[in-house]
C-alpha positions in Angstrom: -86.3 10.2 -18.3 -83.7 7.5 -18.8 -81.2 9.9 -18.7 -81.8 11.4 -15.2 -82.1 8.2 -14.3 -78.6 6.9 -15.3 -77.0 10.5 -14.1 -78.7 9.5 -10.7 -76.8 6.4 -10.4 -73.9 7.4 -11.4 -74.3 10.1 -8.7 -74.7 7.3 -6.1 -71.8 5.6 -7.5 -69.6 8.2 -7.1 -70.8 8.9 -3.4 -70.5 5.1 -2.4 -66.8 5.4 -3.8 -66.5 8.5 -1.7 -68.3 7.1 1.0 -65.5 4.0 1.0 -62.4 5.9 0.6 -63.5 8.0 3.7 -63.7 5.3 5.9 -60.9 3.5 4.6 -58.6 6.9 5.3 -60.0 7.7 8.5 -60.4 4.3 10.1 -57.3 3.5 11.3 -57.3 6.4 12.9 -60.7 6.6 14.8 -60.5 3.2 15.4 -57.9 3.8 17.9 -59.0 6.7 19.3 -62.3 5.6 20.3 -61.2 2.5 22.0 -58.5 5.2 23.8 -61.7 6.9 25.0 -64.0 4.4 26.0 -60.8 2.6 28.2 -60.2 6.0 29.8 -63.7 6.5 30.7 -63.8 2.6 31.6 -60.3 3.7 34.2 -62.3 6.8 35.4 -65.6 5.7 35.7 -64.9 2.1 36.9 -68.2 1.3 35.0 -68.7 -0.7 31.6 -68.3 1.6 28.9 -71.0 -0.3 26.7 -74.6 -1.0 28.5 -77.7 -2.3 26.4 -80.8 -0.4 26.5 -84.2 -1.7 25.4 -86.6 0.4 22.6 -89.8 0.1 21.3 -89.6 -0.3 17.7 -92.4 -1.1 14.7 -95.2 -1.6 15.9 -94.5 -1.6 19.5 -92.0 -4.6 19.2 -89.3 -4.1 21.8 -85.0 -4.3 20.9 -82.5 -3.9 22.8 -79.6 -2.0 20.9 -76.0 -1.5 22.7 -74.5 1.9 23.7 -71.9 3.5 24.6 -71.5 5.9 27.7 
């Protein structure tokens, strides 16, 4: 059993590595892109493009989590 067990983590080592090195690639790159979007839809709109919304959570407790439009 000890074995499955250590090929599982290495599994999830390899995928947080992978996991890392995909968001250190494509970060500087969707970074910019998304805050190109949300100012044209901020120009176009003439609306804030973030607004917070509330949700009911566990055990009915109530959040409020930000969005974008």
């Amino acid at each position: 059993m000890s074995k499955n067990r250590n090929d599982l983590e290495d599994k999830l080592k390899w995928q947080r590595a992978s996991d890392l090195m995909t968001l250190a690639l494509l970060s500087p790159i969707l970074i910019p892109a998304t805050a190109c979007v949300l100012a044209i839809s901020y120009l176009d709109c003439g609306i804030p493009p973030f607004y917070v919304q509330s949700r009911v959570g566990y055990m009915g407790r109530e959040f409020n989590i930000v969005k974008a439009r």
